[in-house]
SEVO-11504 format. One line per 4 residues: number of its first residue (from 1); for each residue z, x, y of N, C-alpha, C, CB. Coordinates in nm, 4 decimals, always signed. Each point is the difference from the previous one (the first is absolute). Glycine has a CB too. Layout:
BEGIN
NUM) Z X Y Z X Y Z X Y Z X Y ~ ...
END
This chain:
BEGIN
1) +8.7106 -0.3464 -3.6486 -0.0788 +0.0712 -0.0999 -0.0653 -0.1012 -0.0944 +0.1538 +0.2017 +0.0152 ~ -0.2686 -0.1719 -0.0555 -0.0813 -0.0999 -0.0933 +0.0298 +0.0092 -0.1625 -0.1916 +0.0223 +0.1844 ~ +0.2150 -0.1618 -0.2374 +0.0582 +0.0364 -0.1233 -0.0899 +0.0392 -0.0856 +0.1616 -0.1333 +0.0294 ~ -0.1596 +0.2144 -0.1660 -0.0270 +0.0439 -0.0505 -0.1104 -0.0963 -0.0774 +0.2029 +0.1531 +0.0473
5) -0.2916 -0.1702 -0.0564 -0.1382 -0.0164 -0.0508 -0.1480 +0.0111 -0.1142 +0.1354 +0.0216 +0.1702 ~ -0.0317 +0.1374 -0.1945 -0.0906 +0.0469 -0.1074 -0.1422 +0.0209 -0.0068 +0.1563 -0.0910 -0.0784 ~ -0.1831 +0.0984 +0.1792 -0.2122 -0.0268 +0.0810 -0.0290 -0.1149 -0.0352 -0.1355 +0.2190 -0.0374 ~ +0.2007 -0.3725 +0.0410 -0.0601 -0.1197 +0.0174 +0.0493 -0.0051 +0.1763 +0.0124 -0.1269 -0.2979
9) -0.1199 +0.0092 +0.3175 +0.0123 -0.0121 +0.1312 +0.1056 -0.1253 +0.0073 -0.2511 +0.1058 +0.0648 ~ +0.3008 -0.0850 +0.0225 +0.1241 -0.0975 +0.1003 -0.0766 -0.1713 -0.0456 +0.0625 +0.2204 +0.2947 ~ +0.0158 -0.2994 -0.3402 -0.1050 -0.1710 +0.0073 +0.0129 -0.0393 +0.1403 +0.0585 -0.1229 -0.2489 ~ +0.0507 +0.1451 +0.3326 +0.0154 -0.0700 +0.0915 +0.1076 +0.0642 +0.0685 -0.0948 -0.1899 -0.1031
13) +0.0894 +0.1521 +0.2885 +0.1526 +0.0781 +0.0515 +0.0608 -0.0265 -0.0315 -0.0007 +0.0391 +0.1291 ~ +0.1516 +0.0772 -0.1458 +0.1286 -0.0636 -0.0428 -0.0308 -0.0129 -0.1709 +0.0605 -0.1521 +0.2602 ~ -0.0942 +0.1659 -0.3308 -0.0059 +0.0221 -0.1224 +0.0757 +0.1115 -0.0678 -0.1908 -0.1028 +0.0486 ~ +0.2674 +0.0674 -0.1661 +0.0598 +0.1257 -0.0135 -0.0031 -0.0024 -0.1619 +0.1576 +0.0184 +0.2404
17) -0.1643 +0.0761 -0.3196 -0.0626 -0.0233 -0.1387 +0.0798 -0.1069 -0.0895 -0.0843 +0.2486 +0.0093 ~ +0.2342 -0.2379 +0.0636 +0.0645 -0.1051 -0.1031 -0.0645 -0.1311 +0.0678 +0.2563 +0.1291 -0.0741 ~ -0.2915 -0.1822 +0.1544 -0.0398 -0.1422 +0.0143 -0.0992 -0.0089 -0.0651 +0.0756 -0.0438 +0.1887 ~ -0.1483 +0.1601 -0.1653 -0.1177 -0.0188 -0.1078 +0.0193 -0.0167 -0.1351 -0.1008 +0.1198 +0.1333
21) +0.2060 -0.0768 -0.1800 +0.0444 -0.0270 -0.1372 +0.0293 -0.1277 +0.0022 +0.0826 +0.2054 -0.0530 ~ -0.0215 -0.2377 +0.1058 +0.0705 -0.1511 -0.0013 -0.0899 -0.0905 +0.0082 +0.1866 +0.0563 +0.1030 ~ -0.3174 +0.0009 -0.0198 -0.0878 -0.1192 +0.0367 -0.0854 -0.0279 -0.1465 -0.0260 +0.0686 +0.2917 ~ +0.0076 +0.0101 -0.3454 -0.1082 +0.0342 -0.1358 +0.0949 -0.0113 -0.0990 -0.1790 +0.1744 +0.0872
25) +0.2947 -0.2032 -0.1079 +0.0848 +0.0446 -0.1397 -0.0479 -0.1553 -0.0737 +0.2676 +0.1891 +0.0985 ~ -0.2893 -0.3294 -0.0343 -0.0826 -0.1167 -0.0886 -0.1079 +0.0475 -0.0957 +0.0297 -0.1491 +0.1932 ~ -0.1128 +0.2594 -0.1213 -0.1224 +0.0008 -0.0643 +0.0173 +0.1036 -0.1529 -0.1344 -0.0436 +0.2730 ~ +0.2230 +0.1633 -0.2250 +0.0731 +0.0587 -0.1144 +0.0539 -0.0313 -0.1047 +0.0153 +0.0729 +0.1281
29) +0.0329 -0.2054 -0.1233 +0.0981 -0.0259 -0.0654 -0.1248 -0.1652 -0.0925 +0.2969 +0.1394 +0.2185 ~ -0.3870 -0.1412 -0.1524 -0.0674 -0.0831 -0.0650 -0.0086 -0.1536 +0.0740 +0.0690 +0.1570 -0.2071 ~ +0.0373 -0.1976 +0.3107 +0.0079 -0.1141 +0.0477 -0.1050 +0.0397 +0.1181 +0.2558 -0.0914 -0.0867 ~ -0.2637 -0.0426 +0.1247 -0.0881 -0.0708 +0.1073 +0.0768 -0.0046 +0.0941 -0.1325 -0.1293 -0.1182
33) +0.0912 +0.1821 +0.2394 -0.0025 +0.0021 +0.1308 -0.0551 -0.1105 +0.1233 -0.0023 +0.2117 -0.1179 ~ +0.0811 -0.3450 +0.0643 -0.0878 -0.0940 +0.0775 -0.0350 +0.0046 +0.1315 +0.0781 -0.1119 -0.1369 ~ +0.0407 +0.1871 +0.2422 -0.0110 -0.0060 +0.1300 -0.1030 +0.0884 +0.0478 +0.2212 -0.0646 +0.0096 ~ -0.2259 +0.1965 -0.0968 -0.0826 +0.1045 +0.0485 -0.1860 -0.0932 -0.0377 +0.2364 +0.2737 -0.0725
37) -0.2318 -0.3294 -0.0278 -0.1152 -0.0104 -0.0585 -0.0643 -0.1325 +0.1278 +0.0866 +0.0906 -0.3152 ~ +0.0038 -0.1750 +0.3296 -0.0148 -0.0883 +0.1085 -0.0537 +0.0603 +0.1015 +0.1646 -0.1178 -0.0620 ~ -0.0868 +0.2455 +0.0965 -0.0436 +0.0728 +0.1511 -0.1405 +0.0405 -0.0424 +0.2452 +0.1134 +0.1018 ~ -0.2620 -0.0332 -0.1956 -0.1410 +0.0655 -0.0221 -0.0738 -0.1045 +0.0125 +0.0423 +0.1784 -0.1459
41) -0.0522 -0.3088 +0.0947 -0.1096 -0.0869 -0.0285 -0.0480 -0.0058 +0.1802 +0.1039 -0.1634 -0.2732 ~ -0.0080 +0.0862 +0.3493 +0.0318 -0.0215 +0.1641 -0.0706 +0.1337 +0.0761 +0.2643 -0.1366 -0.0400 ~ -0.2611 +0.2009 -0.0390 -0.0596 +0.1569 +0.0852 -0.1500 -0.0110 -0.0644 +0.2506 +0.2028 +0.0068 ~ -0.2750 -0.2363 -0.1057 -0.1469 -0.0068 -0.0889 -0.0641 -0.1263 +0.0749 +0.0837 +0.0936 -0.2714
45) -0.0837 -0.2212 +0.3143 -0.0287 -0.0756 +0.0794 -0.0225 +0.0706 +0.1346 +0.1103 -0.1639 -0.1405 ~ +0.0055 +0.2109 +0.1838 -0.0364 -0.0174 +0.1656 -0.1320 +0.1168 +0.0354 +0.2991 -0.0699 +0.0778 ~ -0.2928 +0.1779 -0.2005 -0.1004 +0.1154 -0.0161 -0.1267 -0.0664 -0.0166 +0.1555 +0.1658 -0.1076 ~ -0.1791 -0.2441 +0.0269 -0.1390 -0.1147 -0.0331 -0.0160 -0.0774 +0.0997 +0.0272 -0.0298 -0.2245
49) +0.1022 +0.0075 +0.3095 -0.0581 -0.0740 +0.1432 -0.0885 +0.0668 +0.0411 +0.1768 -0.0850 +0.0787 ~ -0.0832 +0.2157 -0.0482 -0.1343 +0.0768 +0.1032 -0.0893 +0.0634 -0.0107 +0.1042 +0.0079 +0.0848 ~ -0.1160 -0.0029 -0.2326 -0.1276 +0.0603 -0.0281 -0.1013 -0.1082 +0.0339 +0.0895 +0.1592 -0.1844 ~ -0.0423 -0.2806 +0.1307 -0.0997 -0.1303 +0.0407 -0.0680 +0.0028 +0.1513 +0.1637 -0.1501 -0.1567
53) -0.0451 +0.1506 +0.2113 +0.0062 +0.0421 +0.1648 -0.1111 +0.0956 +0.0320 +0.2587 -0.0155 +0.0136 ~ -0.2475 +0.1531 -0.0480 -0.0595 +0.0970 +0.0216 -0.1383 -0.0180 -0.0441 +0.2021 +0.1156 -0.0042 ~ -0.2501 -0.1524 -0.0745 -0.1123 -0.0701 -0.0643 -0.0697 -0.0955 +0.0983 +0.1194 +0.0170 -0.2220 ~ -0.0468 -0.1133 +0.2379 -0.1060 -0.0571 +0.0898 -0.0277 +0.0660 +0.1655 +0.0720 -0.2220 -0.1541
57) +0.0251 +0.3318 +0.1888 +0.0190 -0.0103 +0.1313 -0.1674 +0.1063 -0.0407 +0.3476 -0.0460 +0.1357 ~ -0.3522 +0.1274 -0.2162 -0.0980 +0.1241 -0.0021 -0.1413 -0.1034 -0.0331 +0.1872 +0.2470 -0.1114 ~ -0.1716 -0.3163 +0.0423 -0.1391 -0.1178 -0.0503 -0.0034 -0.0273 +0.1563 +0.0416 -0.1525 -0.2891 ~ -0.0030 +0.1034 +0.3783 +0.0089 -0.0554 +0.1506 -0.0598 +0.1281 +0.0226 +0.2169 -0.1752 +0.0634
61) -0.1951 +0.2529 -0.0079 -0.0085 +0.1667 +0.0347 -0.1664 -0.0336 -0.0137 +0.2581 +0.1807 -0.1225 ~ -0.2947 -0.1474 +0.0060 -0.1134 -0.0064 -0.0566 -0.1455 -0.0622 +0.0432 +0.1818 +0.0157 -0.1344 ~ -0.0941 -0.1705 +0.1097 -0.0839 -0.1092 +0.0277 -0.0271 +0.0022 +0.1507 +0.0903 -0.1347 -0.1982 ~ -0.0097 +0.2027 +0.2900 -0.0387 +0.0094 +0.1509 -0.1027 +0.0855 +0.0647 +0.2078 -0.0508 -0.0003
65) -0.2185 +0.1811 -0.1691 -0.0632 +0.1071 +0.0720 +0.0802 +0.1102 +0.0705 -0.1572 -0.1686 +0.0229 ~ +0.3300 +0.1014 -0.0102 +0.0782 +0.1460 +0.0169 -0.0007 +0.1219 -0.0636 +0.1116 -0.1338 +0.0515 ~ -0.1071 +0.1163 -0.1522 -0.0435 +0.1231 -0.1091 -0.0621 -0.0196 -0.1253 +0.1733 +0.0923 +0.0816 ~ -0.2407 +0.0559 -0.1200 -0.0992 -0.0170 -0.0700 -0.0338 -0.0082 -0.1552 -0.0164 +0.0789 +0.1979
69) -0.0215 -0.0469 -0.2686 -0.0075 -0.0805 -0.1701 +0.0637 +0.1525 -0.0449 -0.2747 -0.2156 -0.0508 ~ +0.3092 +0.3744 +0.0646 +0.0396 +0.0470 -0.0326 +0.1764 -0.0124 +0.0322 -0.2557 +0.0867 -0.0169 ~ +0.2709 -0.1221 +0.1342 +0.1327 -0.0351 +0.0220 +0.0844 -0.1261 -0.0805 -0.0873 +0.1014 +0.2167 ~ -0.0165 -0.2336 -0.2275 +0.0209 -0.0460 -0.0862 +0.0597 -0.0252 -0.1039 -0.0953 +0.0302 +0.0982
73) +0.0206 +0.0876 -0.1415 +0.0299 +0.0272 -0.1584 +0.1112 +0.1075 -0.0544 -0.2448 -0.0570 -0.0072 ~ +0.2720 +0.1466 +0.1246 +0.0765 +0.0679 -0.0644 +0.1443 -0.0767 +0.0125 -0.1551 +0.2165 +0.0355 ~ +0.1511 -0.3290 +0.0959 +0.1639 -0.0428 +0.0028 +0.0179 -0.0930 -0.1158 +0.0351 +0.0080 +0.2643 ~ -0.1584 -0.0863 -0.3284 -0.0209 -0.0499 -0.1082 +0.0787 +0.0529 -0.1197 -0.2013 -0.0456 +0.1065
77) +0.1444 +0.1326 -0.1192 +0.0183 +0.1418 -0.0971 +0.1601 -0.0276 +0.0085 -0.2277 +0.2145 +0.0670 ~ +0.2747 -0.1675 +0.0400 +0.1429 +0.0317 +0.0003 +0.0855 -0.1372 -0.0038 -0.0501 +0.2261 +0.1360 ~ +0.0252 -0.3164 -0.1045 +0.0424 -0.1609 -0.0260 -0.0274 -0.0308 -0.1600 -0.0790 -0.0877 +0.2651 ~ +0.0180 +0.0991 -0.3300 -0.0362 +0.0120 -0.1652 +0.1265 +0.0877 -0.0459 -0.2968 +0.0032 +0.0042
81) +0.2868 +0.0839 +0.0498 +0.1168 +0.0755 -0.0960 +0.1544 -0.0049 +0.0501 -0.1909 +0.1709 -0.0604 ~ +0.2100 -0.2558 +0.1918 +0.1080 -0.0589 -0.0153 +0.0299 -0.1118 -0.0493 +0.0084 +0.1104 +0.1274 ~ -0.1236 -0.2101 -0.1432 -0.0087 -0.0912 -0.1151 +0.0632 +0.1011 -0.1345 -0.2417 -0.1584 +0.1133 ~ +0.1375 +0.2167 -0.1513 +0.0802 +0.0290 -0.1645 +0.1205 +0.0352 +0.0045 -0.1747 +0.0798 -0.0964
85) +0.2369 +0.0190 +0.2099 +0.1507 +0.0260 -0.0281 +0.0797 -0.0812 +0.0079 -0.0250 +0.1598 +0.0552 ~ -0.0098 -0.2826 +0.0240 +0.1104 -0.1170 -0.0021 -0.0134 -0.1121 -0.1580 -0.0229 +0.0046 +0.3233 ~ -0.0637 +0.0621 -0.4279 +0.0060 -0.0604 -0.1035 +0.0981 +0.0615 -0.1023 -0.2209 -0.0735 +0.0621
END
């Protein structure tokens, strides 16, 4: 049976609200969370990898004539605003 939730969604399998407590009680309590903050940064990099990635592979795309200046732009579009969320 799935533990109780309250209509937030699950973070991850196997999650159960007390880990979640446990995992967040640093930030509650006012201390710093170095390991978690470490992980986020490591997850914020490898995300800017591939957006980098994704960026040039669609500029390539482009520059070949595979696809066209509306396609372009909208994966553009959507690469921009995973830029801002990883800020």
């Amino acid at each position: 049976m799935d533990a109780p939730w309250h209509g937030a969604h699950r973070p991850f399998p196997g999650a159960t609200p007390e880990s979640e407590r446990d995992r967040c009680r640093p930030r509650t309590r006012g201390e710093r969370n170095q390991e978690g903050e470490e992980q986020a940064e490591a997850v914020r990099q490898l995300r800017r990898a591939v957006v980098e990635a994704e960026l040039r592979a669609i500029v390539a795309l482009h520059n070949r004539g595979d696809i066209g200046d509306a396609a372009l732009r909208a994966v553009l579009r959507d690469l921009d605003l995973e830029e801002q969320r990883l800020e």
